[in-house]
N, C-alpha and C positions, 0 to 999 in steps of 0.2 A: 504494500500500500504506500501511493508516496505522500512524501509530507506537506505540506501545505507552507508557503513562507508568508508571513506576518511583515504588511507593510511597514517600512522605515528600519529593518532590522537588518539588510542587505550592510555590511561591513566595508565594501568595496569602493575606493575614493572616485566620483565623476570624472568622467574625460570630459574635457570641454571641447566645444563646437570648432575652437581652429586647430585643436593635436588632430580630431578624428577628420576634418578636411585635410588637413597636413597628410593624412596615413590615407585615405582616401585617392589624394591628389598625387602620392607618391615622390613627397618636397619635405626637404630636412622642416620641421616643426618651429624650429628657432628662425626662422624668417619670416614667419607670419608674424603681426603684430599681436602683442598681449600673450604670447608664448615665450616661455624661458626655459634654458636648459643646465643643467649641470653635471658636470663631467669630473670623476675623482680617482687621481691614483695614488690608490692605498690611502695614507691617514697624510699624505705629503704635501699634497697641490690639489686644487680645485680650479675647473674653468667654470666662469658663469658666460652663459649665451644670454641678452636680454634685460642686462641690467639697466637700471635707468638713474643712478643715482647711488652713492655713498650715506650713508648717514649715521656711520659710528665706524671710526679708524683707531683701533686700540692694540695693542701686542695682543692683547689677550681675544681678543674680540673683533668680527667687521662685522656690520651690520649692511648691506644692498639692499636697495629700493629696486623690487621686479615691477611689471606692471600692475598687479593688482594684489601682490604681497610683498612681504619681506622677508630676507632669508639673514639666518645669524650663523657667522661660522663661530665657537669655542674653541681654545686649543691655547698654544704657546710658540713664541716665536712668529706670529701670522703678522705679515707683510703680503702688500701689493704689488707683483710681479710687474703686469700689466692694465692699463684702462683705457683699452680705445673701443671706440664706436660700436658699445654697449655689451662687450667682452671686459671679463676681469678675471684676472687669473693669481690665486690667493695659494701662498706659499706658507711653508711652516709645519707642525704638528697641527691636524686637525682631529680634537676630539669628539666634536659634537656639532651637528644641524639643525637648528630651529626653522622652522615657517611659523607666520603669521598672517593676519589679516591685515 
C-alpha cells in the first residue's frame, strides 16, 4: 500500500525558474541573472559566480551580497584572491557556509 505524502513536509530545497531554464536551455546557470554559483576545493579556496557586492571583509569572516541572498564564509586566514565582474575567489581555511535571506 503506498503512503500518502502530507503537504509542506516535502524536505527538498526549490529550484528556481532561471537554474531549471539554465538546465532546460543547456547554458552554464551562472549567466542568467539572479543565479549564483559556488565552486570549492576542499576547505582551501572558494569561487563565487554572481556576486554582487562585499559586505563584511574580516580574516575570520566574508560576508557577499548574491542577488537575492547572502553567503558567509567562517574559517581563518580568508582573504580575497580575486573580485572582478561579479567572481570572487576567497582563499584561506574555510570552515563553515552560511546562506541567508
Amino acid at each position: 500500500m503506498a503512503k500518502s505524502r502530507k503537504k509542506g513536509k516535502d524536505k527538498q530545497p526549490k529550484t528556481s525558474l532561471m537554474t531549471k531554464l539554465a538546465t532546460e536551455l543547456e547554458v552554464p546557470s551562472e549567466i542568467l541573472p539572479g543565479v549564483f554559483r559556488i565552486e570549492l576545493q576542499e576547505t582551501r579556496e572558494a569561487t563565487v559566480d554572481g556576486c554582487k557586492g562585499i559586505l563584511e571583509y574580516k580574516d575570520e569572516r566574508i560576508k557577499l551580497k548574491l542577488s537575492n541572498k547572502t553567503v558567509t564564509f567562517a574559517g581563518l586566514n580568508l582573504e580575497l584572491k580575486t573580485f572582478t565582474n561579479e567572481r570572487v575567489i576567497i582563499s584561506g581555511y574555510i570552515a563553515g557556509i552560511d546562506f541567508s535571506e
